[in-house]
Each structure stands twice: as structure tokens, then as C-alpha cells.
C-alpha positions as CSV (number, residue, x, y, z in Angstrom):
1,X,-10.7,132.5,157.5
2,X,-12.9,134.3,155.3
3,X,-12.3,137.5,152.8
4,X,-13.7,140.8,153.4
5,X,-17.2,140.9,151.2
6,X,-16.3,144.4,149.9
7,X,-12.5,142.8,148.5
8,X,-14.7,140.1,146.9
9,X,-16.8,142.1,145.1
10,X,-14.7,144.2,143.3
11,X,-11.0,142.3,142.5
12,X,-8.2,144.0,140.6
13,X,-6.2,140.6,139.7
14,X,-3.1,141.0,137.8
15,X,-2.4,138.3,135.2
16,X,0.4,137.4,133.3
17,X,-0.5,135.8,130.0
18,X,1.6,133.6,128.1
19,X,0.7,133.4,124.5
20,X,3.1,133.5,121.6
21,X,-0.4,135.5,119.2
22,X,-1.8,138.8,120.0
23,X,-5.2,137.9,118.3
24,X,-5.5,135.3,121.6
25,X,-4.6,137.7,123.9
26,X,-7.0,140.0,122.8
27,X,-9.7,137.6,122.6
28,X,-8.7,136.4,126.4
29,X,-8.9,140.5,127.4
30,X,-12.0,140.8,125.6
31,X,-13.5,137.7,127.8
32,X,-12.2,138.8,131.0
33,X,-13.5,142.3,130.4
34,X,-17.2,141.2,130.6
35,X,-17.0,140.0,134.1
36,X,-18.3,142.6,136.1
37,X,-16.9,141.2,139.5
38,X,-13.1,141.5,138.0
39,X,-10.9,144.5,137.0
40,X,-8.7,142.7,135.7
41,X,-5.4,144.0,134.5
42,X,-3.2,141.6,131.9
43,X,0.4,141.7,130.5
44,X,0.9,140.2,127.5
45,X,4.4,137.9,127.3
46,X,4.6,136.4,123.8
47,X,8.3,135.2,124.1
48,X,10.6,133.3,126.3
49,X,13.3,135.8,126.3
50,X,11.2,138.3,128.5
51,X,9.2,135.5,130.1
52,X,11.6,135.1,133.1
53,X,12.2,138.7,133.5
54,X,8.8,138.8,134.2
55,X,8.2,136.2,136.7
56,X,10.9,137.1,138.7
57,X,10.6,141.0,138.8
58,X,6.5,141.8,138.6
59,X,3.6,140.9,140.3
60,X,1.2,138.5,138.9
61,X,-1.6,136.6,141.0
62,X,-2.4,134.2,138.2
63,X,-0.7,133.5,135.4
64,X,-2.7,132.3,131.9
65,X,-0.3,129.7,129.8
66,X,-1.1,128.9,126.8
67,X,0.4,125.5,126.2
68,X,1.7,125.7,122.9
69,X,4.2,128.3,124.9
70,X,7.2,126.9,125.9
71,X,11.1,125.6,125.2
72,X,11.5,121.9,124.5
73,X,8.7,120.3,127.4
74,X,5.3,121.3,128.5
75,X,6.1,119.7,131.7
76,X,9.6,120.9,132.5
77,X,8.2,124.3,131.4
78,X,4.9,124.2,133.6
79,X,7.3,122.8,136.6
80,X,10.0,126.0,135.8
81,X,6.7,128.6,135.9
82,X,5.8,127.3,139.6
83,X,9.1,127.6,140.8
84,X,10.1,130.8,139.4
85,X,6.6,132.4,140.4
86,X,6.9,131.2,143.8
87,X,4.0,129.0,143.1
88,X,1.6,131.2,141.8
89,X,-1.6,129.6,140.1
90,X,-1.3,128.6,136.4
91,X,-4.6,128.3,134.6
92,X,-3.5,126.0,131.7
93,X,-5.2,126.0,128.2
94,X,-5.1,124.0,125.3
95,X,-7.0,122.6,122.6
96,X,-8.0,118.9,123.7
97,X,-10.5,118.4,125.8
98,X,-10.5,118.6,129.6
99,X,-10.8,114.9,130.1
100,X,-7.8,114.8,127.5
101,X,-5.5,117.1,129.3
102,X,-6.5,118.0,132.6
103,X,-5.5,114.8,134.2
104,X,-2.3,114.8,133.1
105,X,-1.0,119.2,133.3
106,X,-2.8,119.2,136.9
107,X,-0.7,116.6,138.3
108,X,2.5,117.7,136.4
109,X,1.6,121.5,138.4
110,X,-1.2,123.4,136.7
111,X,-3.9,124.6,139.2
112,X,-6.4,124.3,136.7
113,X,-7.4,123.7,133.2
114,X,-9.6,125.1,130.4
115,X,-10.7,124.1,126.9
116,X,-9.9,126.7,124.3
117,X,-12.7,125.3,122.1
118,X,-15.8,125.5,124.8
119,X,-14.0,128.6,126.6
120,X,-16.5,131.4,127.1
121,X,-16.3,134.6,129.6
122,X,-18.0,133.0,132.6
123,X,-16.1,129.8,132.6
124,X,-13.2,131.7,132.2
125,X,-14.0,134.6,134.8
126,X,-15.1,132.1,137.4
127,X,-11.7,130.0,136.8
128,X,-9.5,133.0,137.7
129,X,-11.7,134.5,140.0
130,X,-11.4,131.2,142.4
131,X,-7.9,130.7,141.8
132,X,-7.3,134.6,143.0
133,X,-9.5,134.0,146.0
134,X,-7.8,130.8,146.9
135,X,-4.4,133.2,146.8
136,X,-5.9,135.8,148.7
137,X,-7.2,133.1,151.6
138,X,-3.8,131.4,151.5
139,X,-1.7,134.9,152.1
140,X,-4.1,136.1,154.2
141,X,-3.0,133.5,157.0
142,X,0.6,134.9,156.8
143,X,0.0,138.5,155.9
144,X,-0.6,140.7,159.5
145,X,2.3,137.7,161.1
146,X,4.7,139.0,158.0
147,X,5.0,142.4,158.6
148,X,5.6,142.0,161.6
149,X,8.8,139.6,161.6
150,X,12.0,141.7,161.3
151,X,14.2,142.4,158.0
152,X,14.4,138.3,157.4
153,X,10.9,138.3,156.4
154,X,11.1,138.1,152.0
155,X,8.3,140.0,151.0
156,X,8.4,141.4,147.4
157,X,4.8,142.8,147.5
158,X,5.9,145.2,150.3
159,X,8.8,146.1,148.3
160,X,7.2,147.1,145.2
161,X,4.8,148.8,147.3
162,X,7.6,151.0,148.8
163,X,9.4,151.6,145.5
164,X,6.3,152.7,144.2
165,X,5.4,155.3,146.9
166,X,9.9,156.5,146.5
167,X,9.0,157.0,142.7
168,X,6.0,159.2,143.2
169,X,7.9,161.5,145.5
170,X,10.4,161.5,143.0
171,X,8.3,162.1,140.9
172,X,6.6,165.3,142.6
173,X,9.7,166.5,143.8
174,X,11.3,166.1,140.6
175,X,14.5,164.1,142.4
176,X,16.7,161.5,141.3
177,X,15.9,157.7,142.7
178,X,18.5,154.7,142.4
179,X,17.6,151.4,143.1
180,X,20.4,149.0,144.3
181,X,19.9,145.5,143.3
182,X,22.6,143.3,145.7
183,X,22.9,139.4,145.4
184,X,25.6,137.5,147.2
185,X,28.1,135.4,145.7
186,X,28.1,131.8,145.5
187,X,25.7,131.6,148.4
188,X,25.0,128.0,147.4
189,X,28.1,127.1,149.3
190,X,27.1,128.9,152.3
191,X,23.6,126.8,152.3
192,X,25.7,123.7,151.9
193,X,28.2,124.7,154.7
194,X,26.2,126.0,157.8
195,X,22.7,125.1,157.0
196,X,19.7,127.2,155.7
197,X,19.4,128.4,159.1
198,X,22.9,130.0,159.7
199,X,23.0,130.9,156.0
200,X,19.7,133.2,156.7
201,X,21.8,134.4,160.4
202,X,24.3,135.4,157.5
203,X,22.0,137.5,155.7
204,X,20.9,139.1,158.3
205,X,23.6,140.3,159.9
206,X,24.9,141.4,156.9
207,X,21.4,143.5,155.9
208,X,21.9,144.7,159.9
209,X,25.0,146.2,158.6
210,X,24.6,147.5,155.4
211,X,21.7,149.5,157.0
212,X,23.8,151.3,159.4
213,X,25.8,152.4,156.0
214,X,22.6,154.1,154.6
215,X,21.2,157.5,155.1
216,X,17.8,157.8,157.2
217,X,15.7,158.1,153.9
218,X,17.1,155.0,152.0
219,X,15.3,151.9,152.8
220,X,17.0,148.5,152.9
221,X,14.4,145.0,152.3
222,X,15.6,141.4,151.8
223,X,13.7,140.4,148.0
224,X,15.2,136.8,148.4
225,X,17.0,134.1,150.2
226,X,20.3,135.9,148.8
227,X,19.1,138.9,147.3
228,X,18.7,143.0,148.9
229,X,17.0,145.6,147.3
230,X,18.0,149.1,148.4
231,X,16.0,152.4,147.5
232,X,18.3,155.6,147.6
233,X,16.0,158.7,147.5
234,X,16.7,162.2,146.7
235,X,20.4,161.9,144.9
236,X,22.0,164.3,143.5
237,X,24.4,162.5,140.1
238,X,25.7,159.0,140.1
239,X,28.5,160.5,142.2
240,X,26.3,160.5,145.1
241,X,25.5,156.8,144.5
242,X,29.0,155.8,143.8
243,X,30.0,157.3,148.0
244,X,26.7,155.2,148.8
245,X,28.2,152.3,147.1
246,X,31.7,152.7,148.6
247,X,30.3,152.6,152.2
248,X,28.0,149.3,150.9
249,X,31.4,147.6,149.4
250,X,33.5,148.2,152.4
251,X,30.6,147.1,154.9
252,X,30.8,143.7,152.8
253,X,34.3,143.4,152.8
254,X,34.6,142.5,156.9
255,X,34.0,139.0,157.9
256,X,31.0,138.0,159.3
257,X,31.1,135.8,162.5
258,X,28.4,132.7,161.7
259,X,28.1,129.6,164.2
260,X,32.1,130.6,165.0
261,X,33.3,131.1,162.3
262,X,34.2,134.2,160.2
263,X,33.1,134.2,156.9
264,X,33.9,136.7,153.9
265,X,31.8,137.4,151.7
266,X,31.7,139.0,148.9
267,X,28.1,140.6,146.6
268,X,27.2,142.0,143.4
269,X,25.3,145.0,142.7
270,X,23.1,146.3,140.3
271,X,22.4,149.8,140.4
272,X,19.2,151.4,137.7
273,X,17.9,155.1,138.4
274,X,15.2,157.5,137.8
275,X,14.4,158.6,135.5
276,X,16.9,157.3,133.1
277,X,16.4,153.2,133.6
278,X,12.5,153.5,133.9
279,X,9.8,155.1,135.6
280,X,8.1,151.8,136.8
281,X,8.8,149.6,139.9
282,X,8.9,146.5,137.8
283,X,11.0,148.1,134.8
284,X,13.3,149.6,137.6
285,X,13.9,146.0,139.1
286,X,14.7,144.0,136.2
287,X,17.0,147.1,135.2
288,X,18.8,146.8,137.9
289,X,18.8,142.6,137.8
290,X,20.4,143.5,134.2
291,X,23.2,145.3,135.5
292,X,23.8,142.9,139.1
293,X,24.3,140.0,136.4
294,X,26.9,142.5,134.5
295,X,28.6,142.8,137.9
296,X,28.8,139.5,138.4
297,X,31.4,139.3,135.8
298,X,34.2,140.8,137.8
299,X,36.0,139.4,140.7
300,X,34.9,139.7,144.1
301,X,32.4,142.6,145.6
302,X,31.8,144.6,142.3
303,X,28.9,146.7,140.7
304,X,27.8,148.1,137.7
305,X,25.2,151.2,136.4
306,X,22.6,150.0,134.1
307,X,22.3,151.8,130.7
308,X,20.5,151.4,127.3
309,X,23.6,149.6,125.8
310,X,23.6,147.4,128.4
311,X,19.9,146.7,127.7
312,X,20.1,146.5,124.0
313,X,23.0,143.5,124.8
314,X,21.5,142.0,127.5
315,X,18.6,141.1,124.7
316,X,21.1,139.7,122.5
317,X,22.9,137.6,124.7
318,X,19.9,135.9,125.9
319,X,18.9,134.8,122.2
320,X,22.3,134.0,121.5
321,X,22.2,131.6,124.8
322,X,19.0,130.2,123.6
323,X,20.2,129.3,120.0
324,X,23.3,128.1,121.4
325,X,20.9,125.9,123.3
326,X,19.6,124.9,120.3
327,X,22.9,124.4,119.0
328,X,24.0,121.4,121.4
329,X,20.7,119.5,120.4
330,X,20.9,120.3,117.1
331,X,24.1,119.2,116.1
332,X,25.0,122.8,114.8
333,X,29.1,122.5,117.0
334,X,31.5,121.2,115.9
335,X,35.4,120.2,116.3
336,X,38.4,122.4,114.7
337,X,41.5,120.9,115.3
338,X,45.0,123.0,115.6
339,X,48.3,120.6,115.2
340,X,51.0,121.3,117.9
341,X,54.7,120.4,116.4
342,X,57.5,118.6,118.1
343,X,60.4,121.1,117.6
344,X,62.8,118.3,118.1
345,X,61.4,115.5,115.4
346,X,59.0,118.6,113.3
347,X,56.5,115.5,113.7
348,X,53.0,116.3,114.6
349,X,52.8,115.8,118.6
350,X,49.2,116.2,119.1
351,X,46.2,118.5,118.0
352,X,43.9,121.0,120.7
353,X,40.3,120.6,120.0
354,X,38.4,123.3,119.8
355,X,34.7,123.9,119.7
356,X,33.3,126.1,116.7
357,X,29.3,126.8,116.3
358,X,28.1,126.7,112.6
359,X,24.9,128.8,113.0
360,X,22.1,128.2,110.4
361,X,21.6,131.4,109.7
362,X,24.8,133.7,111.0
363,X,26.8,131.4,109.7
364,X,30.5,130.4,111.6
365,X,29.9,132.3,115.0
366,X,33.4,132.8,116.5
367,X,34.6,131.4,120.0
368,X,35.0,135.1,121.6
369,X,31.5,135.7,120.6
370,X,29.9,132.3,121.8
371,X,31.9,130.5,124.7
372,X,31.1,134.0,127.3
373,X,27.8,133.1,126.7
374,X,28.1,129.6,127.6
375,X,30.2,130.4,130.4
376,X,27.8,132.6,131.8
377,X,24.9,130.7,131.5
378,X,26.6,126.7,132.6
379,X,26.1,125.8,129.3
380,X,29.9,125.4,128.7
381,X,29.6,122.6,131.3
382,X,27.5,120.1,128.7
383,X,29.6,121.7,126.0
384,X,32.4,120.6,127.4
385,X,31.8,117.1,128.0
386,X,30.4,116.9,124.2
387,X,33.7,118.3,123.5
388,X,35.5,115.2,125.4
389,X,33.2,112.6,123.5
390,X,34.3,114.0,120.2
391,X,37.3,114.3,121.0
392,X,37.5,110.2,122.1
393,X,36.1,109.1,118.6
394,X,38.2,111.3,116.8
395,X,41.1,109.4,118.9
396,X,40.0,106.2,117.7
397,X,39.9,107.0,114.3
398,X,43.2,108.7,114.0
399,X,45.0,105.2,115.3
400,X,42.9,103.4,112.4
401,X,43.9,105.9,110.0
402,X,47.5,105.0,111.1
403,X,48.3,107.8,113.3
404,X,48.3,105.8,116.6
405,X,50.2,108.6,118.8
406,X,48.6,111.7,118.4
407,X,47.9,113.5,121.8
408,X,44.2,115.4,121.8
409,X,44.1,118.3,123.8
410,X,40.6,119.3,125.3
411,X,40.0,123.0,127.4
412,X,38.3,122.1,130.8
413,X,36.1,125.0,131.6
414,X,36.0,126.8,135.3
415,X,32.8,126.2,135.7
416,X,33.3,122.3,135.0
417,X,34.8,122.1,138.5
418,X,31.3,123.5,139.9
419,X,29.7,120.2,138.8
420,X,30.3,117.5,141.5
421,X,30.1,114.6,138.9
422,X,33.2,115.9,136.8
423,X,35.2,112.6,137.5
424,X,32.1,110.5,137.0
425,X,31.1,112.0,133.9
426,X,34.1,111.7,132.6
427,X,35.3,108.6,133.6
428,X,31.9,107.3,131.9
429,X,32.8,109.0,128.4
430,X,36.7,107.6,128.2
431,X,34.7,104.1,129.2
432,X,32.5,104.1,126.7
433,X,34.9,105.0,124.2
434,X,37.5,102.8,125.2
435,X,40.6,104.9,124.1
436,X,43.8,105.1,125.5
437,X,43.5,107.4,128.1
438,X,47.4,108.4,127.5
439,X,46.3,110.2,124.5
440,X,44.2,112.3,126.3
441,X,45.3,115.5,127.7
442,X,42.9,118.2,129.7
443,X,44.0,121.6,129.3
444,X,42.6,124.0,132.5
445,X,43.6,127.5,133.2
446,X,44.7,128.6,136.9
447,X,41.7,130.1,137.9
448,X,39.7,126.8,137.4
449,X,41.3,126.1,140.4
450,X,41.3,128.6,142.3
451,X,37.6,128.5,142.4
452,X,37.8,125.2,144.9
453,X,41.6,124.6,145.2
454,X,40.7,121.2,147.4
455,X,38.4,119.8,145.0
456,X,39.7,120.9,142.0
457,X,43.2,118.7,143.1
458,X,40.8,116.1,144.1
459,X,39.7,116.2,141.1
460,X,43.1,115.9,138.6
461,X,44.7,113.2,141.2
462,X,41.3,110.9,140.2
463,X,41.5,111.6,136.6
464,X,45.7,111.5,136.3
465,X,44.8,107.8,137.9
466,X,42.7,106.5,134.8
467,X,45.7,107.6,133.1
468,X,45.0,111.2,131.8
469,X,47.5,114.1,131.6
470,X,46.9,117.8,132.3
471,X,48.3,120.9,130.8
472,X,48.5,124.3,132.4
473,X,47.0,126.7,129.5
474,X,47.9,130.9,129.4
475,X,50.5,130.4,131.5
476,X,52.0,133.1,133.2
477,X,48.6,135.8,133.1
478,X,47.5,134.3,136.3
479,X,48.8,134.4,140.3
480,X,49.9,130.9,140.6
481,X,53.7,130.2,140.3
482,X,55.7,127.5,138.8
483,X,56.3,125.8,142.2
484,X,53.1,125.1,143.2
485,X,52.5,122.9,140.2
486,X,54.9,120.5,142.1
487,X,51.5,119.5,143.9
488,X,49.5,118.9,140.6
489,X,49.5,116.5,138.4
490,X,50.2,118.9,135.5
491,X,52.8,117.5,132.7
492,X,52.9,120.5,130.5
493,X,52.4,124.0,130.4
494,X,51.4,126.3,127.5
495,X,53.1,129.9,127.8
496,X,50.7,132.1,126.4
497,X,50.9,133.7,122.6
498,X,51.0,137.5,124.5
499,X,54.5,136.6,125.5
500,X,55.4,134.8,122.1
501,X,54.3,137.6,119.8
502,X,56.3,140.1,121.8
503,X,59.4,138.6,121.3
504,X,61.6,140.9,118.9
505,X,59.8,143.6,120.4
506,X,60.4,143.4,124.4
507,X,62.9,142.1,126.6
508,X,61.1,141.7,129.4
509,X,59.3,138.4,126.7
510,X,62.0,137.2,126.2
511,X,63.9,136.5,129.5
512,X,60.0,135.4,131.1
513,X,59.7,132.7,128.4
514,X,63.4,131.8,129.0
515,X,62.4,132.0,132.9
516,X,59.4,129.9,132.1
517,X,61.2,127.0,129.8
518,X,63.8,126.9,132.2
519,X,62.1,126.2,135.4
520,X,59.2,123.8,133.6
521,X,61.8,121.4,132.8
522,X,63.5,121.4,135.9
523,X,60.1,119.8,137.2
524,X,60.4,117.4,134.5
525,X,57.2,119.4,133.1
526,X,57.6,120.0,129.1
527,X,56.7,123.5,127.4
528,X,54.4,124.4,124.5
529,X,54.3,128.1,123.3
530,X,51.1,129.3,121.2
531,X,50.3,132.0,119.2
532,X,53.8,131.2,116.9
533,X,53.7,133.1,113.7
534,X,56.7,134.0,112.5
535,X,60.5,132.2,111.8
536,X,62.3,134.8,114.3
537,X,59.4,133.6,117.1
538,X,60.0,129.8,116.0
539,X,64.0,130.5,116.1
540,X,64.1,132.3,119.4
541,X,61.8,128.8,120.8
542,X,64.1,126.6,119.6
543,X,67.3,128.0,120.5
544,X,65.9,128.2,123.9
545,X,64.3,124.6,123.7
546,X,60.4,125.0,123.7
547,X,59.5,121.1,123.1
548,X,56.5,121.9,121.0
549,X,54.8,125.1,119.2
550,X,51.4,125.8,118.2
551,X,50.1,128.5,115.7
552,X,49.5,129.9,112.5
553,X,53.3,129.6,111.2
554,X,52.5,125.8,111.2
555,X,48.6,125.2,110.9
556,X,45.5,127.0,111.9
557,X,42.5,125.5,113.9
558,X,40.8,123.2,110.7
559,X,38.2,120.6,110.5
560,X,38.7,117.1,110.9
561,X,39.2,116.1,107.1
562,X,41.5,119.2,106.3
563,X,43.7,117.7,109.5
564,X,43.5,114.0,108.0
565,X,45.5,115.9,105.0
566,X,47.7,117.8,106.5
567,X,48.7,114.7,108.8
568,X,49.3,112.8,105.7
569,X,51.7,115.0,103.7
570,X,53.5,115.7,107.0
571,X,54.0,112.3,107.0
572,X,54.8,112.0,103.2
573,X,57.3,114.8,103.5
574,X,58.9,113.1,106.2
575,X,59.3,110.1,104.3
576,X,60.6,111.7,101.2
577,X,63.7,113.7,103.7
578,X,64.7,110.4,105.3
């Protein structure tokens, strides 16, 4: 199959270029410029926080990479950029020669490779030209088949195309335009469950729906494998959106019938308007990707508006997740230690580890700043089992430094229970280290299991085999109740320092912590109460007997050598009263 000779002749090719200098995309402009065959027409990216945005949201057909531009590995990096592009060329170039490099960055992914030092406007030209071309043949064998294959058919060049056309009607007419950004939820587990096949049935059906929810003038396209794009046209205010949004969320919320079985689902959405969010396709799209990640945040079918806060914090929050990145191979987190206290004895029972980020230049960045991020972005889930390792060697120690039955408390993350290898992993750290697994407790919240009830209990029955004990933390802000722990392996539970600190001030404290302490010990589960400040809270605990307390009226979180001291004249003082 051969190309039209008037679309060779005369190519606009859209390139993205990576290249942390302006100068060098300039001088690669400049070069490109001379050709007379190309109109070429090239976006500058000079960093990686808008470097995915990019990829994902605008259409390139090549993409120039400078290969002193990327994170930690030129082939991890090169292997990310074909995947995220949907294997788009990638002209590599770099300083060494071409029998230096070439070899090596073609087979790792790059569709070809230039010299910096002998590059000149023809070589370059006639590199980008062939690797368009070879695009162009490529597509070309799909493209009249494509548009003809119903709604399941992904094809973001149409899209843009349409969103395009909507804005400059918009434009003319001087309407409104939202774009609806729509990704389904966890559709991993769909894919592992029925198939690709039945998972793209499932999308379907859905998209069938959803359409008949629309108005005539909105159009509906699938963008990805779980991912809609809707186009709303003439709206009045974000009032009109919100009844178009209603109808959307309540079409979502009715099972779907797949292979059988009925299926709920549930979808985020990310909604970006004209003129407010942008008056470009691609700047429109990411807009809205911005605010379907927001949405993700709440609980089941949810959706947010994008604005220029949200913008302004979306930027920060992906530097923040790359220097915390930075942070776990740097060595920049460390352990703070908070000292729970037998109420019975006043002896030390055990410590909860928590994770604090020493950044080099912001200093101490706080957990309510940092651990969203990690959350968010899985990083919490290496985090976590750095945590555990600490936490191991730090159990060692404290037995050679004579402290032999000190409990260390460790926070297991939700998203922990979304790595299949948990029990391995951790089953490999407490090896290694060789501890007493006794001494090690994991503290987990209720909904880290309600993500995957099955495995998650899976899960704590393996570990409470080697040994381990669990703790239920924030207890009683959650949906589960004190009987269903009968099924778990959990040996303590933590009521959380929102009831504590309102006792002398509500009632309705005081008999739930009562309630709670109570019913935990008839199931031979012992109670911990955080957040204690004051001697009326610590009174009220131990008339009602709390077996241990944690907070500020005995220690706050500390590093490790400021807990070695306070463990020793704890255990001086006790040796003086006896």
C-alpha cells in the first residue's frame, strides 16, 4: 500500500521534543525548518512533570528524545515513552557515536538514532520524514476498517478531531462546551475476572447506555480500554452539566449483565469547560484528566469540575511525588517512634513506627502532607515495606540494648493489600531479619479490608501463622462492627483520639469508649486509646480499664536515640519506686 504523492510532498508532522535546554530545541526547529518537504510543527517538553501529560493527551507522530532526558534509566524511560505513546516512533539522540549507541537504544525501543555531533538538517529531515511515512503506511491499513467498527473502536485522533470542530462552534456561537472525562474503577479486576474480551462487552454496554442518557448534540467516544470522553455542546452554567451528570451517575449505578453475571460498576469523571479550562482540545483533555484523578478520591461513582486551584495543586503534588521518589532512594525517611504505656504496670508496652520525610531543602515535611501523595501514587506500597525492615532492626537492637519485650507497631497501607506478594514480601523481610515475630504487630484500618475482604483475610490468617499480631487502628470511624472481628485474627484495637479528646465534653464519648472497652475484652481482644493528653482523659481510661494509652501526655512520636532515653529513665524511675 502506497501514500498518496500529493500527502508526500507536503507533511505537517507533529513532534514532541524532549529536551531539558531551550537553546537545543531551537537549534532542532531551526534544522527542521529548512526542509522544504516538512511543515513541521514541534512542542517543546523540557521536564518530566508535564512529560506524561503530554503523551497521553496530545497528538504527536514522532517524538525527538534527547537522552540526557529522563528519571533514573535511559532504558526504563525509552520503554515507558513507547508504551504511553502507544508506540509511536522515538528518534533517539545523544552524543556518542552511532556505532556507540545505536546498537544498544534500538534494541531497548528507539526507532532510530542520531549523532548530535554530525547532525545536520538533511540527516535529520530525512530521519523524521521516514519514520512519519512508515506511521502513515502502518495506519493506513487500519484507518477506512476503523471508522467503520462501532463505539469499541479507540480512536483518539477522531476524537480530537471532533472536539476540535465542538470548540469552533463554540467558539462562533459564543456557547459554553464541557468535556466529560470518565474512567472506570478498578477495571483491572474486571480484565482479570472475565477476560479482555467480556471486559471490552462491559464497556460497551455501558457506553450503549450512557448514550441513551445524552442529548442528540453531545457525542459519546471510547479514548481507552477504560476510559469515555463525552463532549456536551451548547450548555447553559455548570447547572446544566451537573443534570447531565446525574443522568451519567445513575446510568452507572445499574448492574451490568456480562457472560451471566451482573456486575456493578462504578466510574470517575472529570469534567473541564469552555472557555474557563482552555480553549484547546489537548489543554481541555488533560484538564479534565486533572479533575477525573481528583474524583477518584471519593468513594464509588463520583466527579469533580476542574479549576485553576486545582491546576496550580495538581503541579505540586506531582513534584512532591517525584521528590518523595527521590526520597526512598535517597535515604531522606526515616523512623519516629511513639511509646504506648501499660496502664496496669506504667511500663513501656511497645512503640508505633511512623514514617517522617526529612526533605533536603523543605526541611521535616509532615505525614498529612506526604503519605496522600504516596497513597495516591502506590508509592506507600514500597514505603511501607521499608517501614517493616526498619522496624525489624530496630527490634533487634532494642533486645541488645536490654529491652527484649518491646512490641513495634507498623501501619499497613490499603493499597498494600492491592499487591499480591504482600505475604511473600513480608515473610522475606521478618526472614532476613530473624526477629521474633511476636514482637511484631501490623496495624490496618477497616477499609484496607474492605477493598478485597477474601484476600485481605487470606492474607492476616498467613501472616498471624509466622507469628504476627494485628491491631485494628481508628476504631470506631468505619462500618465494620466489633463482632465481625471474631473472624480476624485481630488482638487489639485502637479507639481513635476523636473519641478520647471528647471526653469531658460529650456523653455520647464517653459511653462509646466504655461500649468499645467493654465488648473488646469480651473477645479476649485488648484496647489501646490514642490521642491522650490530659490527666482527666488518662483517669476516665483507667477507671474504665483501657490496657494501654498512647499520646502526648506520655511521649510524642521521637527518633530512635531520644526513645533509647526515654526507655532508660522509665526504666531508672521504675527502679528507684520499687
Amino acid at each position: 500500500m502506497t501514500l498518496p504523492m500529493e500527502t508526500m510532498s507536503s507533511s505537517q508532522v507533529r513532534l514532541l521534543v524532549l529536551t531539558p535546554e531551550y537553546p537545543d530545541f531551537l537549534w532542532l526547529q531551526s534544522l527542521l525548518a529548512a526542509d522544504q518537504e516538512l511543515l513541521p510543527d514541534l512542542v517543546w517538553c523540557p521536564d518530566l512533570i508535564d512529560c506524561d501529560d503530554l503523551i497521553r493527551h496530545t497528538h504527536f507522530d514522532v517524538i525527538l528524545w534527547d537522552c540526557v532526558f529522563h528519571g533514573d534509566s535511559e532504558a526504563a524511560f525509552l520503554d515507558y515513552l513507547n508504551v504511553a505513546s502507544n508506540d509511536k516512533p522515538v528518534l533517539a539522540l545523544s552524543g556518542e557515536t552511532s556505532a556507540e549507541r545505536a546498537p544498544e537504544l534500538m534494541a531497548s525501543g528507539a526507532a532510530d538514532y542520531l549523532c548530535r555531533q554530525s547532525l545536520d538538517s538533511w540527516s535529520l529531515a530525512r530521519s523524521v520524514k521516514c519514520l512519519w511515512y512508515r506511521g502513515q503506511l502502518a495506519g493506513s491499513a487500519h484507518g477506512h476498517l476503523g471508522r467503520e467498527v462501532a463505539s469499541g473502536f479507540i480512536n483518539r485522533d477522531l476524537f480530537f478531531d471532533r472536539l476540535q470542530q465542538a470548540l469552533l462552534r463554540a467558539e462562533r456561537g459564543g456557547h459554553r462546551l464541557a468535556l466529560l472525562h470518565l474512567n472506570l474503577d478498578d477495571f483491572r479486576s474486571f480484565n482479570e475476572s472475565f477476560g479482555y474480551q467480556k471486559s471490552d462487552q462491559l464497556v460497551l454496554k455501558l457506553a450503549e447506555r450512557l448514550r441513551h442518557s445524552l442529548r442528540r448534540v453531545d457525542s459519546l467516544m471510547r479514548i481507552g480500554g477504560d476510559e469515555l470522553a463525552i463532549i456536551v455542546e451548547k450548555v447553559e452554567d455548570s447547572l446544566d452539566i451537573t443534570q447531565i451528570i446525574r443522568k451519567l451517575v445513575s446510568a452507572l449505578n445499574d448492574p451490568v449483565t456480562v457472560d451471566g453475571q451482573s456486575v456493578v460498576v462504578s466510574a470517575s469523571l472529570g469534567v473541564a469547560t469552555y472557555p474557563e479550562a482552555g480553549d484547546s482540545p489537548e489543554n481541555l483533555m488533560r484538564r479534565a484528566n486533572r479533575a477525573m484523578f481528583e474524583a477518584k478520591r471519593d468513594p464509588g461513582t463520583s466527579y469533580r469540575f476542574y479549576d485553576r486551584q486545582l491546576h496550580i495543586t495538581a503541579g505540586y503534588q506531582l513534584r512532591l511525588e517525584a521528590d518523595l521518589r527521590n526520597a526512598l532512594r535517597g535515604n531522606e525517611l526515616e523512623l519516629y517512634y511513639q511509646p504506648r504505656i501499660d496502664l496496669a504496670t506504667e511500663e513501656v508496652r511497645g512503640v508505633e513506627c511512623l514514617v517522617r520525610w526529612n526533605h533536603p531543602e523543605r526541611g521535616l515535611v509532615g505525614p498529612d502532607e506526604f503519605i496522600p501523595v504516596a497513597e495516591r501514587s502506590g508509592l506507600i506500597v514500597p514505603i511501607g515495606y521499608w517501614v517493616i525492615e526498619q522496624a525489624c532492626k530496630r527490634l533487634q537492637t532494642s533486645a541488645e540494648l536490654g529491652f527484649p519485650g518491646l512490641v513495634f507497631a507498623v501501619n499497613l497501607s490499603f493499597r498494600q493489600f492491592h499487591d499480591r506478594k504482600m505475604t511473600e514480601t513480608i515473610f522475606r523481610i521478618i526472614f532476613n531479619a530473624n526477629v521474633d515475630t511476636s514482637l511484631l504487630e501490623l496495624e490496618l484500618t477497616e477499609s484496607a479490608m474492605m477493598h478485597d475482604p477474601e484476600y485481605a483475610q487470606r492474607c492476616l490468617r498467613e501472616l498471624n501463622q509466622l507469628g504476627i499480631s494485628f491491631a485494628l487502628d481508628d476504631f470506631g470511624t468505619g462500618f465494620s462492627s466489633l463482632s465481625n472481628l471474631q473472624h480476624l485474627p485481630i488482638s487489639l484495637v485502637k479507639i481513635d483520639k476523636s473519641f478520647v479528646q471528647e471526653l469531658g465534653h460529650s456523653a455520647d464519648a464517653e459511653h462509646i469508649i466504655r461500649a468499645i472497652i467493654s465488648l473488646a475484652h469480651s473477645l479476649q481482644i485488648s484496647v489501646v486509646a490514642e490521642g491522650v493528653e490530659t490527666e482527666g482523659q488518662l483517669e476516665f481510661l483507667r477507671q474504665q480499664h483501657c490496657d494501654e494509652i498512647q499520646g502526648y501526655y506520655y511521649a510524642r512520636p521521637m527518633p530512635w536515640q531520644d526513645l533509647v532515653h526515654f526507655l532508660h529513665n522509665r526504666s531508672q524511675a521504675a527502679c528507684l519506686q520499687q
